[in-house]
C-alpha positions as CSV (number, residue, x, y, z in Angstrom):
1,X,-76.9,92.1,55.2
2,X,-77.7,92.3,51.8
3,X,-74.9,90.7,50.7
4,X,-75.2,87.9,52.9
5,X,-78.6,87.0,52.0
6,X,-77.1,86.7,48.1
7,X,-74.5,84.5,49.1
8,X,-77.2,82.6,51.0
9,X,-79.7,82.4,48.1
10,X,-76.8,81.5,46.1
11,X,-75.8,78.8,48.2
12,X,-79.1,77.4,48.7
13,X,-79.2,74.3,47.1
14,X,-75.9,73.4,48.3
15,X,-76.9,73.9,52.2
16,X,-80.3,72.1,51.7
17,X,-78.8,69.3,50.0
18,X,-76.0,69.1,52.9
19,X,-78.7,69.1,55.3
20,X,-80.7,66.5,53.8
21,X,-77.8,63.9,53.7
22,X,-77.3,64.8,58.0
23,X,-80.8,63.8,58.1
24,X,-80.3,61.1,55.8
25,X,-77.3,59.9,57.6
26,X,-79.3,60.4,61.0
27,X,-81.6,58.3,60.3
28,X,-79.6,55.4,58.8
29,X,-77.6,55.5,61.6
30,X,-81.4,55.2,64.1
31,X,-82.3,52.3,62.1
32,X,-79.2,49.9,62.1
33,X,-80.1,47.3,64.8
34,X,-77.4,44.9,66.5
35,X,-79.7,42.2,68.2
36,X,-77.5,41.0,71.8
37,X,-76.6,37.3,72.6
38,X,-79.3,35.8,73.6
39,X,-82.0,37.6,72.0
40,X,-84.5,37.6,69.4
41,X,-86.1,40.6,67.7
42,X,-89.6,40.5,66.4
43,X,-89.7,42.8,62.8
44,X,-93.4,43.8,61.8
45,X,-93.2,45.8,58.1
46,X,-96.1,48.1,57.6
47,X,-98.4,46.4,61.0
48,X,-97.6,42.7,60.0
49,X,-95.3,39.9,61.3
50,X,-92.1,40.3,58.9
51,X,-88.8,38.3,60.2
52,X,-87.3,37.2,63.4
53,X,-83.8,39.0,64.1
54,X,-81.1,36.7,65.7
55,X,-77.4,38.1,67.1
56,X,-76.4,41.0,65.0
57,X,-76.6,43.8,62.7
58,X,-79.5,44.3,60.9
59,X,-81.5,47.1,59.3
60,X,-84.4,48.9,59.3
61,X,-86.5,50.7,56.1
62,X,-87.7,54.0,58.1
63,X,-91.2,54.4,58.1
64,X,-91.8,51.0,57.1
65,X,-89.9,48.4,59.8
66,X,-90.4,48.4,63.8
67,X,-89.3,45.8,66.0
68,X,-92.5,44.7,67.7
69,X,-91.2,42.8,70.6
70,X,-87.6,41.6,71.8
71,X,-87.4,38.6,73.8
72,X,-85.0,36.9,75.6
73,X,-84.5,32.9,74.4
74,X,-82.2,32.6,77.9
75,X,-84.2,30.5,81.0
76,X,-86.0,32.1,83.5
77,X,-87.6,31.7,86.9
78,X,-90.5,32.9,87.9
79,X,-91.9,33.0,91.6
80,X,-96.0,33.1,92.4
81,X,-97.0,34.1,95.1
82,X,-99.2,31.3,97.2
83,X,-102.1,29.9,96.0
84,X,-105.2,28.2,98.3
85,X,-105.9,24.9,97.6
86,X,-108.0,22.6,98.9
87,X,-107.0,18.7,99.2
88,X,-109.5,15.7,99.1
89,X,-109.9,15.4,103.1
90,X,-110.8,19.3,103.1
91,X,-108.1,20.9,103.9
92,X,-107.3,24.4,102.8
93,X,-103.4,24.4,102.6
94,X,-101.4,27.7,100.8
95,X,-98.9,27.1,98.0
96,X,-96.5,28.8,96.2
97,X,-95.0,27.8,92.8
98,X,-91.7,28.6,91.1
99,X,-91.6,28.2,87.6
100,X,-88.3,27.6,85.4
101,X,-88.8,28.4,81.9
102,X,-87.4,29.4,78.1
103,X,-88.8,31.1,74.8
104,X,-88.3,28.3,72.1
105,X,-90.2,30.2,69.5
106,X,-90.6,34.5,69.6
107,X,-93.2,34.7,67.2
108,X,-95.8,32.5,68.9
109,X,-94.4,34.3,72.4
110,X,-95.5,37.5,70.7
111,X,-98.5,36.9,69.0
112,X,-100.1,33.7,71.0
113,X,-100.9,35.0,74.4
114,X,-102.0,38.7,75.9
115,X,-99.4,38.7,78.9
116,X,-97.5,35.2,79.2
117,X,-96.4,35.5,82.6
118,X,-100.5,36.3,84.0
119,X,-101.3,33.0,81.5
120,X,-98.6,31.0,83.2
121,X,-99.5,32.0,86.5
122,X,-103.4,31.0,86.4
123,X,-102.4,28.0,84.1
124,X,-100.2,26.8,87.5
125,X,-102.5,27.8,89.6
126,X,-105.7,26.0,88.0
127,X,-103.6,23.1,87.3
128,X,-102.3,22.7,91.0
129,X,-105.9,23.1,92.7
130,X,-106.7,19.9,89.7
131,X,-103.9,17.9,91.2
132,X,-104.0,18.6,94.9
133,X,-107.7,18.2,94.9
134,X,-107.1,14.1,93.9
135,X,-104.9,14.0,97.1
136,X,-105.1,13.9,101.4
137,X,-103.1,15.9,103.2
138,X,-100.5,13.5,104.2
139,X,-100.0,12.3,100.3
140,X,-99.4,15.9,99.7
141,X,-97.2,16.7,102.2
142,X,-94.6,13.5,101.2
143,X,-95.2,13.4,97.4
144,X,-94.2,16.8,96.3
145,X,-91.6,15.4,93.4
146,X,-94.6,13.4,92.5
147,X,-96.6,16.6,91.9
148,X,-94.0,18.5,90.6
149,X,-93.8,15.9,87.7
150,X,-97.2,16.1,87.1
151,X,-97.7,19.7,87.3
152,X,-94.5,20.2,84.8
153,X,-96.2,17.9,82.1
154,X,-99.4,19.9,82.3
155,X,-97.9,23.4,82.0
156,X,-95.8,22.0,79.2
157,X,-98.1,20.6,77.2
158,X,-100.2,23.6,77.8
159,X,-97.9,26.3,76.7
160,X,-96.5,24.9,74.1
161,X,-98.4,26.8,71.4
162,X,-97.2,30.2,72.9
163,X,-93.7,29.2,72.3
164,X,-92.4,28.5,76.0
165,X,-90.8,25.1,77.1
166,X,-91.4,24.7,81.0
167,X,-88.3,22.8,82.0
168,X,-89.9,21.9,85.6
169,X,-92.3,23.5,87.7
170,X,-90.9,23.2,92.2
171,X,-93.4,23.9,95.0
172,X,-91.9,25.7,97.2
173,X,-93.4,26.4,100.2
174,X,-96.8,23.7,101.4
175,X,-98.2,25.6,104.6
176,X,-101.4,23.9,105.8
177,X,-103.7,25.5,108.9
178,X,-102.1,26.6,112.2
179,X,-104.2,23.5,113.9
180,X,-102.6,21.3,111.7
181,X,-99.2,22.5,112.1
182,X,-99.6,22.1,115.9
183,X,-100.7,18.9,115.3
184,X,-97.8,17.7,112.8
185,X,-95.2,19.3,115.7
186,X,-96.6,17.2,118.1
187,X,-96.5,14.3,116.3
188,X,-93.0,15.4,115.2
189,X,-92.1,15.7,118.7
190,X,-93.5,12.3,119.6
191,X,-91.9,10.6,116.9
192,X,-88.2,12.0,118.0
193,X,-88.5,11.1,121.5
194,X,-89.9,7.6,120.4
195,X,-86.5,7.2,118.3
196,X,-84.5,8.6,121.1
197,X,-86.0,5.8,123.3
198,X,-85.4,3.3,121.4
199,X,-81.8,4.7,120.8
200,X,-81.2,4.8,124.0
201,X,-82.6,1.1,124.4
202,X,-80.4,-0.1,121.9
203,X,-77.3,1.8,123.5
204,X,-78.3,0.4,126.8
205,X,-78.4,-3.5,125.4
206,X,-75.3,-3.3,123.3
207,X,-73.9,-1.7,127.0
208,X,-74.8,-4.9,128.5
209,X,-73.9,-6.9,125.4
210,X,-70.4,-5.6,125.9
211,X,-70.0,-5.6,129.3
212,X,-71.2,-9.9,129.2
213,X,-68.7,-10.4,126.7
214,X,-66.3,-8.9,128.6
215,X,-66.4,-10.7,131.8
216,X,-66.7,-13.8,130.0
217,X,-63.0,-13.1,127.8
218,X,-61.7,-12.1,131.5
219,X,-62.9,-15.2,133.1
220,X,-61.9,-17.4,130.2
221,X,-58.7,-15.4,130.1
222,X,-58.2,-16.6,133.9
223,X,-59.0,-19.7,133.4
224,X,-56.7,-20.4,130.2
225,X,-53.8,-18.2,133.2
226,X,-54.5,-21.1,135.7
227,X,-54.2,-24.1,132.8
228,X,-50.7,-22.1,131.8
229,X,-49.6,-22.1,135.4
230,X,-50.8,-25.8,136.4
231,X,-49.1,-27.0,133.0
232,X,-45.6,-24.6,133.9
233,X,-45.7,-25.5,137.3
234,X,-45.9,-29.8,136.3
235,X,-43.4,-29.3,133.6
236,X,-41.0,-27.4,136.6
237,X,-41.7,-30.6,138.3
238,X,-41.1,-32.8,135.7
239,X,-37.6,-31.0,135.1
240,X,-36.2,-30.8,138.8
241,X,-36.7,-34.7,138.9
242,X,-35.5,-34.8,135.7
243,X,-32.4,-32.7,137.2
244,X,-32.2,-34.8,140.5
245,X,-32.3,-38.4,138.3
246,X,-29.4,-37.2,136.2
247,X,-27.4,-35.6,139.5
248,X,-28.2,-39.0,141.1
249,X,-26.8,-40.7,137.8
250,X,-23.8,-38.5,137.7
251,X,-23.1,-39.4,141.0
252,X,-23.3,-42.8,140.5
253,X,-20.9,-42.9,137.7
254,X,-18.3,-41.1,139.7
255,X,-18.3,-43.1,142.5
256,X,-17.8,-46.4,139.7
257,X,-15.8,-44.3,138.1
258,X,-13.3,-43.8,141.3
259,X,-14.0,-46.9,142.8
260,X,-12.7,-48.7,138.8
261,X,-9.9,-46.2,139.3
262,X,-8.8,-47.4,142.7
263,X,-8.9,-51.3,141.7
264,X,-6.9,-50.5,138.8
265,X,-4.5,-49.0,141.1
266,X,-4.5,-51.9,143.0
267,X,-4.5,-54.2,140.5
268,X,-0.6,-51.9,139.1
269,X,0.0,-52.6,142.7
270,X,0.0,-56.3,142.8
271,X,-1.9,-56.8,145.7
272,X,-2.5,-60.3,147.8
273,X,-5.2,-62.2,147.6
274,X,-6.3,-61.5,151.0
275,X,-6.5,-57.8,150.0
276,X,-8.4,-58.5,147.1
277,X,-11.0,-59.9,149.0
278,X,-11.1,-57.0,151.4
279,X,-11.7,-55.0,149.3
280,X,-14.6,-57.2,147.3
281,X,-15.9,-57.3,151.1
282,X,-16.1,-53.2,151.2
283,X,-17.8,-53.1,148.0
284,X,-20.1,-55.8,149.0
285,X,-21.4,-53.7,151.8
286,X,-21.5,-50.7,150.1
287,X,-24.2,-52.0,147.4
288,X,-26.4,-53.6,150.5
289,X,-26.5,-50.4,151.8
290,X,-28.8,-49.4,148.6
291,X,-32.6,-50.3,148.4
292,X,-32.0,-53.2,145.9
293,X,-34.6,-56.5,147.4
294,X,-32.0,-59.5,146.3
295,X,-28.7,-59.5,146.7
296,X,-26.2,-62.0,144.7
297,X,-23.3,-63.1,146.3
298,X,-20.4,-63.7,144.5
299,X,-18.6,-67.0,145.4
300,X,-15.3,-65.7,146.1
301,X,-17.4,-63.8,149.7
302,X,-18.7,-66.9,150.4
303,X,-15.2,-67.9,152.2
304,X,-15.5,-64.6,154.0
305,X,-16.0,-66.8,157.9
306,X,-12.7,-68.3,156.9
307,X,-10.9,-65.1,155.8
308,X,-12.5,-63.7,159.2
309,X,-11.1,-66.5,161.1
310,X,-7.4,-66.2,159.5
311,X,-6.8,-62.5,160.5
312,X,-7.7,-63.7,164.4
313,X,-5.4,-66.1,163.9
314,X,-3.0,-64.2,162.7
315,X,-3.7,-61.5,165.0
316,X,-3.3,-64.0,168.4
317,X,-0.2,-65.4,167.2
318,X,1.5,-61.5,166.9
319,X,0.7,-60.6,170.5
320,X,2.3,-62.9,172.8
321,X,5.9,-62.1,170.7
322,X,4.9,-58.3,171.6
């Protein structure tokens, strides 16, 4: 025992100087500060304002530095809880506010207001009764961008010197009395089964538009069938005695045709002149048969009584040598 307390009262010095540097190390190491994205650290030395810490490492003096307040420079969004106000036709309607904001400056955030968020929240609320009061009920009810502007530039303007940027202010919920809510439901109500009628109006009338339009394409459609048919039916008409005229035609030249044919033959034949008149005589008859008015007799028929009288002659003279 002895002889350890001589080594330790030799060693002394060297222990209490290895246990200052651990302590010394200790608390270098407690007083390096890395400041996140994002943030901003507020440095008092010795109970005053001393520097504003941005991303990174960063150091302490112990005993002399604290960081008074970090803050975030990121946007937030803070929901209040309804607010009664009252509009300029008396009306007690509940509100509720959501507020998006962001830290532009951490000093004045830290040193210009006792609890920013309870200022923001009275500031809106104080504001809101300001500009609902001014309003009715229906104006409120169909102008909330219209406040929402309105209330934004306020609060803006308003916070400014504690550092905060309002970005916009959006009312969220706009409840007005149960009597009144009855009331608007009702009218609601109404309203839709006013459009519906009228819907329904219009569906019927276009209905009846259609169904007019219709029966007058099918009646005109008829009557452009019956014009197609008439006109088909005339030109059929037209054709067959188109058909029958040329058949009558064809005919016609045929029977020249033969009859030219036979008188040629005839003629190769070297018939008398008696038979030559015959057979002027047949064709004679044959074109009074026809439906002609006048008919032209050729001079060479004229002698036909004579011709007629010849073949008796000729005829009594044969019989008695029989």
């Amino acid at each position: 025992m002895y002889a350890a307390m001589m080594l330790f009262a030799g060693n002394a010095p060297l222990i209490v100087a290895l246990v200052l540097i651990v302590i010394l190390l200790i608390v270098i190491i407690a007083n390096i500060k890395i400041v996140p994205q994002a943030n901003v650290y507020v440095v008092e030395r010795l109970g005053t304002f001393y520097a504003e810490w941005h991303t990174g490492p960063h150091f302490l003096i112990p005993f002399m530095d604290r960081v008074a307040k970090v803050v975030t420079i990121k946007e937030q969004v803070v929901d209040f809880k309804p607010q009664p106000v009252i509009t300029k036709d008396n009306v007690t309607m509940q509100i509720d506010t959501v507020v998006f904001f962001a830290v532009t400056d951490a000093k004045q955030y830290t040193y210009g207001v006792e609890r920013p968020m309870a200022a923001i929240e009275n500031l809106s609320a104080t504001t809101l009764r300001n500009i609902i009061g001014e309003m009715e009920l229906d104006a409120t009810l169909t102008s909330r961008d219209i406040i929402n502007s309105k209330i934004t530039a306020i609060l803006d303007q308003a916070t400014d010197r504690w550092g905060i940027k309002v970005n916009r202010v959006e009312l969220k919920n706009i409840l007005p009395p149960r009597e009144i809510q009855d009331a608007m439901e009702k009218q609601m109500k109404a309203e839709r089964e006013r459009r519906e009628k009228i819907l329904q109006a219009e569906g019927e009338k276009k209905s009846a538009i259609l169904v007019a339009e219709g029966e007058k394409e099918s009646k005109i459609l008829r009557a452009q069938a019956e014009k197609e048919s008439q006109i088909l039916a005339a030109e059929a008409q037209q054709q067959a005695m188109l058909l029958r005229a040329e058949a009558i035609r064809k005919q016609k030249m045929l029977e020249a045709q033969g009859e030219a044919e036979a008188l040629h033959m005839l003629n190769e034949a070297a018939p008398n002149e008696k038979v030559i008149q015959l057979k002027s005589l047949e064709a004679f008859s044959r074109a009074a048969d026809g439906k002609a008015t006048k008919i032209i007799i050729p001079s060479e028929i004229q002698s036909l009584a004579s011709l007629t009288a010849a073949l008796k002659g000729i005829a009594s003279n044969d019989t008695p040598q029989q």
